[in-house]
C-alpha positions in Angstrom: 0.0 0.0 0.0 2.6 2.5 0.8 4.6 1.7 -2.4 1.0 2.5 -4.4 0.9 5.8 -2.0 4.8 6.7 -3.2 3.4 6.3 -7.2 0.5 8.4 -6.9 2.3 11.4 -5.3 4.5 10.9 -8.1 2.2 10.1 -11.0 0.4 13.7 -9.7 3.1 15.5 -9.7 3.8 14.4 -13.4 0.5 15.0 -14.4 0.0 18.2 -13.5 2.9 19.6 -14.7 1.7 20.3 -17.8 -2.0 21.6 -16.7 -3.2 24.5 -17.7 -7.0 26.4 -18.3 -8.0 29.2 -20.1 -10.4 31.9 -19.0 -8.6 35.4 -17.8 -8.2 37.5 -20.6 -6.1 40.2 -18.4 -2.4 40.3 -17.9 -1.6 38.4 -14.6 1.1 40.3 -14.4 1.4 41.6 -10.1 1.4 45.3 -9.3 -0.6 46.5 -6.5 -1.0 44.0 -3.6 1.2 41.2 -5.0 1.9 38.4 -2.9 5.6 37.7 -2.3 4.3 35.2 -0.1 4.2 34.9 3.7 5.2 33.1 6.1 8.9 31.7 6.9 8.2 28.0 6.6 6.2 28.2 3.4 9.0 30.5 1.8 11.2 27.9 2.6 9.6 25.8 0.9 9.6 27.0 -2.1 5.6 28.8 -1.7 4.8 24.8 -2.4 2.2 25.3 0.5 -1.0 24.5 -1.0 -1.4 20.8 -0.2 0.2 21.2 3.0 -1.2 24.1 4.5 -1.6 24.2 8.5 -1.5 26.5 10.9 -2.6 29.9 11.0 0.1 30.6 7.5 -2.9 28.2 6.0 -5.0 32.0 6.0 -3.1 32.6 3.0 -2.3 29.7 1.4 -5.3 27.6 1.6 -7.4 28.2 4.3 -9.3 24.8 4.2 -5.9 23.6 5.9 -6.9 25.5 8.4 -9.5 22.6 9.9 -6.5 20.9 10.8 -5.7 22.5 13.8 -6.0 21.5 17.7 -4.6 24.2 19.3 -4.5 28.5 18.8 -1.4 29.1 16.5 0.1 32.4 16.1 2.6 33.5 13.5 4.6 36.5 12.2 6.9 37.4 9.6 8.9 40.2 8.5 10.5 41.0 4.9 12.4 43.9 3.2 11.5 42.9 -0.5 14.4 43.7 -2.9 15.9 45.2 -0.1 13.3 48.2 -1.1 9.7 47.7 0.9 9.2 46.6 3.9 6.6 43.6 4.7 4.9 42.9 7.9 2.5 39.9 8.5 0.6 38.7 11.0 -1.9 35.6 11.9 -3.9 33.8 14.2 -6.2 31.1 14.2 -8.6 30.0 17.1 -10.1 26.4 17.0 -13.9 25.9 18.0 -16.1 22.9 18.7 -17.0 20.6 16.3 -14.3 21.0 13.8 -14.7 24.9 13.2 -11.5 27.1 12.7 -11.6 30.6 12.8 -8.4 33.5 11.8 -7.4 36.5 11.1 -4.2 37.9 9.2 -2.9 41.2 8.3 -0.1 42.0 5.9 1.0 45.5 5.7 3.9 46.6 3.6 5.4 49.7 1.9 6.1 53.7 3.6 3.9 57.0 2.8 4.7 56.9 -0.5 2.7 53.6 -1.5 0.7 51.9 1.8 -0.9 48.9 1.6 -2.9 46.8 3.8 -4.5 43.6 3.8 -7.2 42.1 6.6 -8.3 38.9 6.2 -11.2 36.8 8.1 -11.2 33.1 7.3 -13.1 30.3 8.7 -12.4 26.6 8.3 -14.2 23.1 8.6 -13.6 19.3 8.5 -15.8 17.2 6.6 -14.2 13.3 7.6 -11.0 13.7 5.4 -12.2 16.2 3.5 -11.4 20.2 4.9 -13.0 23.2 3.5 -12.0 26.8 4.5 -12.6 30.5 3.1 -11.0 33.9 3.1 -13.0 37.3 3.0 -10.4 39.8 1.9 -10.5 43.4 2.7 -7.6 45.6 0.9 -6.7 49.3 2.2 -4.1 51.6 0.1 -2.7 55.0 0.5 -0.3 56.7 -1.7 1.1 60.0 -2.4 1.6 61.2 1.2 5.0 61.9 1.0 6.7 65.5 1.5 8.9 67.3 -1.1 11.8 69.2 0.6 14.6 71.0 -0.8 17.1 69.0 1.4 15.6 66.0 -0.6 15.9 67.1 -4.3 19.2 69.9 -3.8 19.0 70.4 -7.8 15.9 72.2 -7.8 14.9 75.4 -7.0 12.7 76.2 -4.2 10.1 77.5 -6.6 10.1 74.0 -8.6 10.1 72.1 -5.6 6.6 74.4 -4.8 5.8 73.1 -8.3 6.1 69.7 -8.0 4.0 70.3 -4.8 1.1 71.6 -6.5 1.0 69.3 -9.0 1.4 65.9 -6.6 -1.5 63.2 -7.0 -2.6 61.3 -3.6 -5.7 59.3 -3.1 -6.4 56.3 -1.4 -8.0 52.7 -3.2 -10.2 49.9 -1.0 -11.8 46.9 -2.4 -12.5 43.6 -1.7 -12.0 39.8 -2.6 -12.7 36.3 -1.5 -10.9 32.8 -1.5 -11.7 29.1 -1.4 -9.8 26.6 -0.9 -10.2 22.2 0.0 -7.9 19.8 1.4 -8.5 16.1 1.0 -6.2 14.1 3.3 -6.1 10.3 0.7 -3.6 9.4 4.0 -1.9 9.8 7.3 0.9 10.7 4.7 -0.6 11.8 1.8 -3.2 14.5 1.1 -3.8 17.3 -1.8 -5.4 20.6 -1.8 -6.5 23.3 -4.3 -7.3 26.9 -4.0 -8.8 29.4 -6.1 -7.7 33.1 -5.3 -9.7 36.2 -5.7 -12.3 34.2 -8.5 -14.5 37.3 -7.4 -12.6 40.8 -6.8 -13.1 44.7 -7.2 -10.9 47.6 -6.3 -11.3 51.1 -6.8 -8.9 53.8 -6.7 -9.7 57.1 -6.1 -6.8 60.0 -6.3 -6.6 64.2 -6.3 -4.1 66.4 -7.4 -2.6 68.5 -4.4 -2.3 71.9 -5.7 -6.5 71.6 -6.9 -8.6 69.9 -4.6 -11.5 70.1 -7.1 -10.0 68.3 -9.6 -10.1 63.7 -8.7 -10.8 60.6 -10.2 -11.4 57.3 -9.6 -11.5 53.6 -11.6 -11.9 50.5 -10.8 -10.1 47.0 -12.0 -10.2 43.7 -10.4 -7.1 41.5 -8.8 -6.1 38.7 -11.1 -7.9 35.6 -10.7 -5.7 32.6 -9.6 -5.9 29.0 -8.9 -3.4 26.7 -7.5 -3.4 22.5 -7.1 -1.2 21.1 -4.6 0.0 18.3 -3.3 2.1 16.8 0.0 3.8 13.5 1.5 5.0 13.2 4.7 7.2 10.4 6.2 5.9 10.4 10.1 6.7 13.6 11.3 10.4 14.3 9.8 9.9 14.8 6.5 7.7 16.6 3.9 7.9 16.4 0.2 5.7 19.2 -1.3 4.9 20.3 -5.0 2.5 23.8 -6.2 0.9 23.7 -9.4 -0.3 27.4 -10.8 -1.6 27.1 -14.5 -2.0 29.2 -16.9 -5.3 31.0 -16.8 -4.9 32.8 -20.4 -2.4 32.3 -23.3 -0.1 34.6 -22.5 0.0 33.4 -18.6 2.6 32.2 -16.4 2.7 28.6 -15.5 4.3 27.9 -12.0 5.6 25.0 -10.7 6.7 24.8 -6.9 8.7 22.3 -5.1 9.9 22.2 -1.3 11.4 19.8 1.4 11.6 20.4 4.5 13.6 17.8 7.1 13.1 17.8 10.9 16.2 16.7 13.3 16.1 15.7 16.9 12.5 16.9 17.1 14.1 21.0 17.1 15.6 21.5 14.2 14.0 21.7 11.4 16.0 22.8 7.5 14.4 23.9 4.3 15.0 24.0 0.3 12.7 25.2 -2.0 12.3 26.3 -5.6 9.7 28.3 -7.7 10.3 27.3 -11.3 8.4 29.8 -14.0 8.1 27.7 -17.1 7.3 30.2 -19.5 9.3 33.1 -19.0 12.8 34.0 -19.2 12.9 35.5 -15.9 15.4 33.7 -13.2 14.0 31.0 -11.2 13.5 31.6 -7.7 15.6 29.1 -5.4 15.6 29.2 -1.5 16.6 27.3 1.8 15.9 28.2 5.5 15.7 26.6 8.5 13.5 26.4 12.1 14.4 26.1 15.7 11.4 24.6 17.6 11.8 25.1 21.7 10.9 22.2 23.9 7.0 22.7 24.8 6.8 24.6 28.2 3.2 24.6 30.1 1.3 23.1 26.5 3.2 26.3 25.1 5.2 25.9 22.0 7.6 28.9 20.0 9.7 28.6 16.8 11.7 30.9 15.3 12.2 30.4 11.7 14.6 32.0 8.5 14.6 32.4 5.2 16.7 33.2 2.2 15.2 34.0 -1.1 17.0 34.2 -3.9 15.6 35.9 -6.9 15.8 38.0 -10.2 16.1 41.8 -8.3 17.8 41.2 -4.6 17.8 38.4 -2.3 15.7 38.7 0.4 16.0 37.4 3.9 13.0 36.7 5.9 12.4 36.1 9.8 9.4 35.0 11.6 8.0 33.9 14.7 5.3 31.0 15.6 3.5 30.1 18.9 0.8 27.2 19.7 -0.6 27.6 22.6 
């Protein structure tokens, strides 16, 4: 039985390499609110999180995985993307009776320049091996609040720095969005999950010009729809083999494929090796390793303190977080 176990996980992975749908007809390529993914044991991993989502990181990767949990887990994480904007994240997830998860997660990033904030609300269920979990999204942005000095732009005159003033757009831009997501656990070792980001999503920006209050606009556009099939094996508790799939959703889309291990020694330590492998761009692929330090569990109270290293096609990036189950 195992052995049939070890060829399916492989057979899947093989199959869906190739998978791909059609239906967006925009570009799918990130701008505002893009998701460098959170979390420092799913970066790890190469963002191959879908199948094995747990946790309160499962918020934003699949929050069906959510439904697995016993206990309240807490988790932060902090980036400096491109070494340029800073990334703060933050989640919790409360289990209730009869199989029902609740969380919350907030990512914040950038300065006054661009702000942008992220609240989400999830709630999770198990159906026998089957878990289902959802994500309400709620997305806040501010930009154009910075100040123009002459200490910051010595070249220019006062007068044009005035100028510049005037003529500076701000505005802020809300909207919301929803996911779904479904684990089905095939094994104590082997399970698979899907998720389908933002199938429903509207954003509007609305912006003024500083120097004429009267004059503003305001659009809307929608986040890119995305879905994502994963898959996981675990040997007992030391060892998880995971793989992402994220196909193509037009003809001119990106398809994905993510890979991650992740090795657990003398029940503490725990390293990391992932890979995020774009199949049809010519952009570098993204490779990265981290590890974990679990502490021993003091009065049912357990921390962790995990690291990352991305490597990617602008600046590596390193990434630090924190987990608790209480």
């Amino acid at each position: 039985m195992k052995k049939i176990r070890h060829i399916l996980f492989i057979g899947v992975f093989i199959l869906t390499l190739p998978l791909s749908v059609s239906g967006q007809s925009l570009s799918n390529i990130a701008g505002a609110f893009v998701d460098i993914g959170y979390g420092s044991r799913a970066s790890g991993m190469g963002f191959a999180y879908t199948g094995l989502a747990e946790g309160s990181d499962a918020i934003v990767w699949n929050p069906a995985g959510m439904g697995q949990a016993k206990q309240i887990n807490i988790s932060l994480m902090y980036a400096k993307q491109y070494d340029l904007v800073n990334y703060n994240y933050a989640s919790g997830i409360v289990p209730l009776k009869n199989g029902h998860v609740v969380g919350l997660a907030v990512v914040s990033s950038g300065d006054e320049v661009l702000r942008e904030n992220t609240l989400y609300a999830s709630y999770a269920k198990q159906l026998k091996r089957f878990y289902v979990g959802a994500t309400l999204k709620y997305r806040l942005s501010s930009f154009g609040n910075n100040n123009l000095s002459q200490d910051d732009y010595v070249v220019f005159t006062p007068a044009e720095i005035q100028d510049g003033t005037d003529r500076q757009i701000y505005g802020t831009g809300m909207g919301i969005g929803f996911d779904v997501g479904l684990l089905f656990k095939l094994s104590p070792s082997l399970q698979f999950g899907v998720i389908a980001r933002d199938p429903y999503s509207m954003f509007t920006w609305d912006s003024k010009i500083r120097g004429d209050e009267e004059s503003s606009g305001s659009y809307n556009e929608t986040v890119p729809f995305e879905l994502v099939v994963g898959a996981s094996y675990n040997l007992g508790d030391h060892l998880h083999i995971t793989t992402d799939v994220l196909p193509s959703l037009d003809h001119a889309g990106e398809e994905i494929i993510r890979a991650g291990v992740e090795k657990k020694f003398m029940d503490v330590l725990y390293l990391r090796v992932g890979t995020e492998q774009k199949l049809k761009s010519l952009e570098i692929d993204h490779y990265m390793g981290g590890f974990g330090i679990e502490a021993p569990k003091f009065s049912g109270t357990r921390f962790s303190a995990h690291y990352t290293y991305v490597m990617n096609e602008l600046a590596n990036t390193h990434r630090i977080g924190i987990q608790v189950k209480l």
